[in-house]
C-alpha positions in Angstrom: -7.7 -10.7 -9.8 -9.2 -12.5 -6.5 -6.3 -15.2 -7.2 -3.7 -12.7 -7.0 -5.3 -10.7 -4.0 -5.3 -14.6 -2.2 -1.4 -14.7 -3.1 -0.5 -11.4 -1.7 -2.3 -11.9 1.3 -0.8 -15.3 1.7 2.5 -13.8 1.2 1.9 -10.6 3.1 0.8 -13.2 6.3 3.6 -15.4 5.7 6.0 -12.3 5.7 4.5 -10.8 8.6 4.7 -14.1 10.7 8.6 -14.3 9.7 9.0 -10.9 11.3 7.6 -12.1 14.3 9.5 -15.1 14.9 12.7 -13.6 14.2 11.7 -10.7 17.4 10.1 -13.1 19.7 11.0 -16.5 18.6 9.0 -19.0 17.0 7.6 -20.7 19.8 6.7 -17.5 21.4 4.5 -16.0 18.7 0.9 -17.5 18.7 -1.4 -17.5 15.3 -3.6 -14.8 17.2 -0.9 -12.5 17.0 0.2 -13.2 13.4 -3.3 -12.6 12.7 -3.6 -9.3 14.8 -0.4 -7.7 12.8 -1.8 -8.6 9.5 -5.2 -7.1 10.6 -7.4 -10.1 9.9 -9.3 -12.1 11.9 -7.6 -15.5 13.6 -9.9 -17.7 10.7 -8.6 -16.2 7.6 -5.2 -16.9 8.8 -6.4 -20.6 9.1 -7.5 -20.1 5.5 -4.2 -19.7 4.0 -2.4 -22.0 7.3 -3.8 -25.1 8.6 -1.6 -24.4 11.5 1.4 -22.5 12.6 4.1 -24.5 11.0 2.7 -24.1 7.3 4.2 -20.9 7.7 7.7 -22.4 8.0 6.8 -24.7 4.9 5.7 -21.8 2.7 9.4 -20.6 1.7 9.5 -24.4 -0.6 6.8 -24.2 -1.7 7.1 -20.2 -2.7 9.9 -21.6 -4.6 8.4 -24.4 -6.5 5.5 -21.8 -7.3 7.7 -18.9 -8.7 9.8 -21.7 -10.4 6.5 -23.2 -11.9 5.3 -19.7 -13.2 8.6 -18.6 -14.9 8.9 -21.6 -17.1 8.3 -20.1 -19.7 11.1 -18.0 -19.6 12.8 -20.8 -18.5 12.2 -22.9 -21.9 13.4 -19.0 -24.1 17.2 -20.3 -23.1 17.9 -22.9 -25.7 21.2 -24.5 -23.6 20.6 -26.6 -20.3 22.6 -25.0 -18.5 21.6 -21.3 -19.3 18.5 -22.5 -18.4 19.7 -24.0 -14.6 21.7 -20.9 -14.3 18.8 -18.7 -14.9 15.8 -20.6 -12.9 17.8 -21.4 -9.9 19.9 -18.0 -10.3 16.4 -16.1 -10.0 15.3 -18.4 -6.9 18.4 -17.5 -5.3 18.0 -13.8 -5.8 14.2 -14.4 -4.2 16.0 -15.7 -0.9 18.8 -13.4 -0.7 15.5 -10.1 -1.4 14.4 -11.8 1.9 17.9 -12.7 3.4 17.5 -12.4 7.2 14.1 -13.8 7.0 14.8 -16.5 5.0 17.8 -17.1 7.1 15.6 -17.9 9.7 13.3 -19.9 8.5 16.1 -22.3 6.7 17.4 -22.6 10.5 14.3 -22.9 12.1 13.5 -26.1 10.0 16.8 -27.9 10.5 15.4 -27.3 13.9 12.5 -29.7 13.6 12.2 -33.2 12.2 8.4 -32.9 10.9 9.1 -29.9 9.1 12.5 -31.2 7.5 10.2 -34.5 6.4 7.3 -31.7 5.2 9.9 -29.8 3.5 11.5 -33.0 1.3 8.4 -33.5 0.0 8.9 -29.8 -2.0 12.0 -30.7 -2.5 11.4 -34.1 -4.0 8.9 -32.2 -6.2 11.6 -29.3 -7.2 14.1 -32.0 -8.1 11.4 -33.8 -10.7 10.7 -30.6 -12.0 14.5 -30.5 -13.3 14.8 -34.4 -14.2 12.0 -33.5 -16.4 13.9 -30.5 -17.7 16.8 -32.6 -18.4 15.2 -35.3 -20.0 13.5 -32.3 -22.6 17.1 -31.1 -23.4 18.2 -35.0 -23.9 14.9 -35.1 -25.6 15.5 -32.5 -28.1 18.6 -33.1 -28.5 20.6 -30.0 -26.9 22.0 -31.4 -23.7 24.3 -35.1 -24.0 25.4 -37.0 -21.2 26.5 -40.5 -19.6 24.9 -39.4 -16.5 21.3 -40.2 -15.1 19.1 -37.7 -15.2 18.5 -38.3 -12.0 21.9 -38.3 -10.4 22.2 -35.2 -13.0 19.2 -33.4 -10.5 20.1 -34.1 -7.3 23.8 -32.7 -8.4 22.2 -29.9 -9.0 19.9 -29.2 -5.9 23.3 -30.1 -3.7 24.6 -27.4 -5.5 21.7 -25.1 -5.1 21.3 -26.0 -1.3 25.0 -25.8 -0.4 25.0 -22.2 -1.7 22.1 -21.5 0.4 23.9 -23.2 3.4 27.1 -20.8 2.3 24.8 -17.7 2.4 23.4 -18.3 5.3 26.7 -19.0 7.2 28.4 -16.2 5.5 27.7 -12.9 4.8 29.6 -11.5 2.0 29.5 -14.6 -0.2 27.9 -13.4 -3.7 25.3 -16.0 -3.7 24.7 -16.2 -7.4 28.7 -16.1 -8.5 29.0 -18.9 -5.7 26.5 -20.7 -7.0 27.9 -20.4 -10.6 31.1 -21.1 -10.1 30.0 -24.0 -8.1 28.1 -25.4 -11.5 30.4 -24.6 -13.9 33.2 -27.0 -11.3 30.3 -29.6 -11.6 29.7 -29.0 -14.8 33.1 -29.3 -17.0 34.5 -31.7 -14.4 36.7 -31.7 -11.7 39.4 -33.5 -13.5 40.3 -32.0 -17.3 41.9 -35.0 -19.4 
């Protein structure tokens, strides 16, 4: 119970400062007044933020979280690719349930090369999470390729981030038909024989 009161609070701060920097800008909003529009004192905020940029950080590793606790629905889709579809399909949905906000903060991290180099670190975790996926479905014997599973990944994330990079720059793209139409190109090949 106290964990998920932590996590809401976490989220509710993190939501909260998003709101501000997309009114004021990022630079203009100090942790003081993050802290005053959540109604909690400037030192709790530093409980969940070791500092303002964490905030911008927290949408990767929101991700890798909600990814990490819906593996288990995850692992109910026998196929590989029902189960990419589905995992990254559902992170996609999360973004585009926060759209402007998470517009924002995508942008506001290209801005900045410490938070980019921050960021790559989720993202190299997110993209071992799927090589080990892959190599359970090689594993088990349900998913065959001549590809590295590695190369196989980081196929994959391209995919995932372009679509995000599509949704951002345009508004009426379907995210999740973008981004599975995008996999199924990668996915039987560009070329048919």
């Amino acid at each position: 119970m106290k964990a998920n009161r932590k996590k809401e609070l976490k989220e509710q701060i993190y939501m909260k400062a998003m709101q501000l920097f997309k009114e004021k800008g990022y630079e203009q909003v100090t942790v003081q007044e993050i802290a005053d529009a959540c109604d909690i004192a400037k030192g709790t905020f530093f409980n969940y933020f070791a500092k303002k940029d964490e905030i911008l950080l927290y949408l990767g590793v929101s991700q890798i979280d909600y990814f990490l606790t819906h593996q288990a629905e995850l692992e109910s889709h026998t196929l590989l690719k029902e189960q990419i579809t589905s995992s990254l399909g559902d992170l996609l949905q999360r973004f585009l349930d926060h759209g402007e906000i998470m517009k924002f903060t995508v942008l506001e991290l290209i801005k900045s090369e410490y938070l980019i180099q921050t960021e790559s670190k989720s993202i190299d975790r997110f993209q071992n999470y799927l090589i080990e996926i892959i190599k359970k479905a090689i594993n088990n014997g349900t998913f065959h390729s001549k590809w590295d599973t590695e190369l196989i990944a980081s196929t994959i994330m391209g995919i995932y981030f372009n679509t995000l990079m599509t949704a951002i720059m345009q508004q009426n793209v379907d995210a999740k038909e973008f981004f599975q139409q995008s996999l199924n190109v990668v996915w039987e090949g560009i070329c048919k024989k």
